[in-house]
C-alpha positions in Angstrom: 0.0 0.0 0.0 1.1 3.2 -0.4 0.5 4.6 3.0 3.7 7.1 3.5 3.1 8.8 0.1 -1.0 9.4 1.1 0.1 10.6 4.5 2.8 13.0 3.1 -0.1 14.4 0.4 -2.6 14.8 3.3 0.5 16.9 5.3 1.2 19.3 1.9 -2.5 19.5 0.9 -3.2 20.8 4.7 -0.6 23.1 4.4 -1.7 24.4 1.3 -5.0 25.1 2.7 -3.7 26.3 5.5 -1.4 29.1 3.2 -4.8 30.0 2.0 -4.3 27.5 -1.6 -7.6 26.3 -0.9 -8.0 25.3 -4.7 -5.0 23.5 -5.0 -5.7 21.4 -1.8 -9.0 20.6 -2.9 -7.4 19.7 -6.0 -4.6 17.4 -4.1 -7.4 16.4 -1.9 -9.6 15.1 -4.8 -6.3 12.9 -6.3 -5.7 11.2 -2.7 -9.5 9.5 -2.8 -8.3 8.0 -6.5 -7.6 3.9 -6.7 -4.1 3.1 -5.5 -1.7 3.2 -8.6 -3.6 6.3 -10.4 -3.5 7.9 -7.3 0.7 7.8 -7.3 0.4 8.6 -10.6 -1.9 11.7 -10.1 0.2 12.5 -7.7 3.6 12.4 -9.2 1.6 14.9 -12.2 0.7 16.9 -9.3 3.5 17.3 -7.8 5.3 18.2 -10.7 2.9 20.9 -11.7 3.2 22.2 -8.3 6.9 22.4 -7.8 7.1 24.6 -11.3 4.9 26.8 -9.8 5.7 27.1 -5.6 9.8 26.6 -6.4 10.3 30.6 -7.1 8.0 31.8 -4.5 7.4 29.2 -1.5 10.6 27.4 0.1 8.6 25.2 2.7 6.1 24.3 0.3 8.4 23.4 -2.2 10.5 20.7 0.3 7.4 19.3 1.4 6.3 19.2 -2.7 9.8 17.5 -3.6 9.8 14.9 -0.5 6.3 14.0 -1.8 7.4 13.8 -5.3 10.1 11.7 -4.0 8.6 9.2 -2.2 5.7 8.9 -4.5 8.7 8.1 -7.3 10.6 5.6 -5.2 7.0 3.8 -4.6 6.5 3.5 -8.5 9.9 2.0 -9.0 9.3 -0.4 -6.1 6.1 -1.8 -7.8 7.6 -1.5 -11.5 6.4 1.5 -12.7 
């Protein structure tokens, strides 16, 4: 299962909200309810569409964006994606 990935999207789409990106959580929210394996995937798409736009603007946001990304990456790999 991917448990650490989900938990690590519920942490950056609460901080979003919490940064007032309420549309973008809902967005990231949305993608974490999504069957296992197009869940990662929605969230590696996410993530990547996030970090272009948070990496000039929002340092936190991006590091919690990139660990996400990572760990969603390394649990593809794991399962032959």
């Amino acid at each position: 299962m991917a448990d650490e990935p989900v938990r690590k999207a519920h942490e950056l789409a609460d901080k979003l909200e919490a940064e007032g990106k309420k549309e973008e959580a809902a967005r990231l929210r949305a993608t974490i309810n999504g069957p296992v394996d197009g869940l990662l995937f929605a969230l590696r798409e996410f993530c990547q569409t996030l970090l272009t736009a948070v990496e000039a603007f929002d340092m936190s946001t991006e590091a919690l964006v990139e660990d996400l990304r990572t760990e969603v990456e390394s649990h593809l790999r794991r399962h032959g994606h």
